[in-house]
C-alpha positions, -999 to +999 in steps of 0.1 A: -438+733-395-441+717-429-470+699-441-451+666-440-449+668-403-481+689-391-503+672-366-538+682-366-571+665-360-582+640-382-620+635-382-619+608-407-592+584-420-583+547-434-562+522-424-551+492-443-538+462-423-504+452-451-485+425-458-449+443-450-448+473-437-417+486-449-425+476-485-459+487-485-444+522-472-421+528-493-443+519-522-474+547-510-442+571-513-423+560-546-455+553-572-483+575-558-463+608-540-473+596-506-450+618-477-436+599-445-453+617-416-445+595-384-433+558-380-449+541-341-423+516-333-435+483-315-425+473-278-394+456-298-387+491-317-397+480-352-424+497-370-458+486-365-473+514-383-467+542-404-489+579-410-483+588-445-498+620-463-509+623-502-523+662-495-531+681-465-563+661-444-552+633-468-538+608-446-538+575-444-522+547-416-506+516-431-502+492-400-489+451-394-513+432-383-513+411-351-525+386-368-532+376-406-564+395-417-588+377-439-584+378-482-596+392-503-590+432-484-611+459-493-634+447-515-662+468-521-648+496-512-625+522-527-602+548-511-610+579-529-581+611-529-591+643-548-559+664-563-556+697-548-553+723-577-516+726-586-502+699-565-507+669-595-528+661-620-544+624-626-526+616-659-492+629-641-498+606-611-511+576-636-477+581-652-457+582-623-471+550-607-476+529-643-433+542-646-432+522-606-447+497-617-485+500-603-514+483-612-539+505-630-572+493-628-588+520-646-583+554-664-571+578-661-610+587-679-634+614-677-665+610-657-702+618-663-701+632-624-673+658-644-640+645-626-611+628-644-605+598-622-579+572-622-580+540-603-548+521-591-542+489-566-522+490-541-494+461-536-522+446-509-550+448-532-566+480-518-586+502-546-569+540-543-589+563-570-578+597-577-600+622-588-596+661-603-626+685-614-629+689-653-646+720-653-651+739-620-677+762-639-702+732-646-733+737-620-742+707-600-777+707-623-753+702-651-737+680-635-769+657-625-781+662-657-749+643-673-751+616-652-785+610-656-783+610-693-750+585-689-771+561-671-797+558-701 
């Protein structure tokens, strides 16, 4: 079974009420790497939501709503992703959604907490930030310590 298609339990996930479906799909897939991992058809048999997956137990459920959810969506809050070693790199996937078209809202920059994050909005205004390690030899004291001194 590939990873596109595995079905395991998922103790945690988000899901974004969009605007179209189909678009906002597609989109997940062509500027960040998203795969297609199962489409629920609706009593009339059109889509009424869609399982996509950036990285394994990195899955995310875009579904229509019933009804017209309220605006602004997702604010205050940010759907974080964190690149599994090999599969991308941030200034990779920065390149392949600014080349889509994407809205970057910021980065791809280094972090005191030691990650190199980039920050991009989805076509229904949801935050999606994507993180990698900068050095996986830094101790977390190190790592405190940098923050702390960033916030002087």
């Amino acid at each position: 079974m590939t990873d596109e298609s595995e079905f395991y339990p998922m103790p945690s996930f988000p899901m974004l009420s969009v605007d179209d479906l189909a678009a906002s799909t597609q989109w997940y897939q062509d500027a960040l790497g998203f795969r297609l991992v199962f489409t629920m058809p609706g009593h009339d048999g059109q889509p009424i939501l869609t399982h996509l997956r950036w990285a394994r137990y990195a899955d995310l459920l875009l579904v229509q709503p019933w009804q017209r959810p309220a605006e602004p969506r997702g604010v205050g809050v940010s759907l974080n992703f964190s690149a599994p070693g090999g599969q991308t790199t941030v200034d990779a996937l920065a390149e392949r959604a600014r080349q889509r078209g994407a809205l970057l809202a910021a980065g791809p920059a280094d972090t005191p907490w030691n990650t190199r994050e980039v920050t991009v909005l989805d076509p229904n205004g949801y935050r999606l930030v994507f993180s990698e390690p900068v050095n996986m030899q830094m101790t977390m004291d190190e790592v405190v310590h940098r923050v702390q001194a960033a916030m002087l």
